[in-house]
C-alpha positions in Angstrom: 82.2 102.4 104.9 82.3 105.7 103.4 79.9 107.3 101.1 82.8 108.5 98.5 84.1 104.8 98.2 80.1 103.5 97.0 79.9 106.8 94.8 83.9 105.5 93.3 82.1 101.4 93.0 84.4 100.4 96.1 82.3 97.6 97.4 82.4 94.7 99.5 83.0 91.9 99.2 86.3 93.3 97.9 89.0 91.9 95.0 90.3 88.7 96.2 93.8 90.4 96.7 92.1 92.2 99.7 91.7 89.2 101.5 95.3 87.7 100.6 96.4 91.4 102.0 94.4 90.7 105.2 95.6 87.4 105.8 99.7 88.6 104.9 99.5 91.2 107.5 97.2 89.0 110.1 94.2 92.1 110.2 90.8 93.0 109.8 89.0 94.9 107.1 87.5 96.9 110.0 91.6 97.9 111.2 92.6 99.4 107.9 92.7 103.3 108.0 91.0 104.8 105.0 93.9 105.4 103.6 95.4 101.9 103.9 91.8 101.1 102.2 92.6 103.8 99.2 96.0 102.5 99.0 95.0 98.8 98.3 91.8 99.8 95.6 95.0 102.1 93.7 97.4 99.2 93.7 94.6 96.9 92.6 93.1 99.4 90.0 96.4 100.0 88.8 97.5 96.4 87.8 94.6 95.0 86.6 94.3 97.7 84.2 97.0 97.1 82.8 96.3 93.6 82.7 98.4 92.1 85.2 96.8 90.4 88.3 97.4 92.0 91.6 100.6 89.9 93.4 101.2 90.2 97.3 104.8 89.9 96.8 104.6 93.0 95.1 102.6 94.7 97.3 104.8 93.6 100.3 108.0 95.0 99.2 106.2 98.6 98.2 103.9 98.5 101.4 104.5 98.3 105.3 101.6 98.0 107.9 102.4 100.2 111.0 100.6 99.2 114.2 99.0 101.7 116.1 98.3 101.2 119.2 96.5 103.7 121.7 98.3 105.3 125.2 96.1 103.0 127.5 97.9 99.6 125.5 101.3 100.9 125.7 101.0 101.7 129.5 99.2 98.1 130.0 102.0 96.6 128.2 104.5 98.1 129.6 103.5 96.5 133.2 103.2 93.2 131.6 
């Protein structure tokens, strides 16, 4: 974890959604970019404050999860 999100009162365990998120996509806290991480506490900060709760519907349709994947996996794929 980073030091900003502690200072901001990100903490773990996380807003319920997160874990929905997790389970939608089929990943791992530990595989979300800081910016995937950002993106999710915005979404969830932005509808509960209004009052709403936080729907993964929603969040599908306004999110995508692009899979990177490094050189070496490509190259072992590709033989397989």
């Amino acid at each position: 974890m980073f030091e900003a999100f502690f200072i901001a009162g990100l903490r773990l365990p996380a807003h319920r959604f997160v874990a929905e998120v997790l389970q939608r996509y089929d990943v791992q806290i530990h595989q979300l970019t800081p910016n995937a991480v950002v993106a999710l506490a915005k979404y969830v900060w932005a509808v509960t404050s209004y009052g709403g709760q936080p729907s993964i519907e929603v969040f599908a349709k306004n999110y995508c999860l692009n899979r990177k994947t490094s050189l070496i996996s490509r190259i072992v794929e590709s033989f397989t």
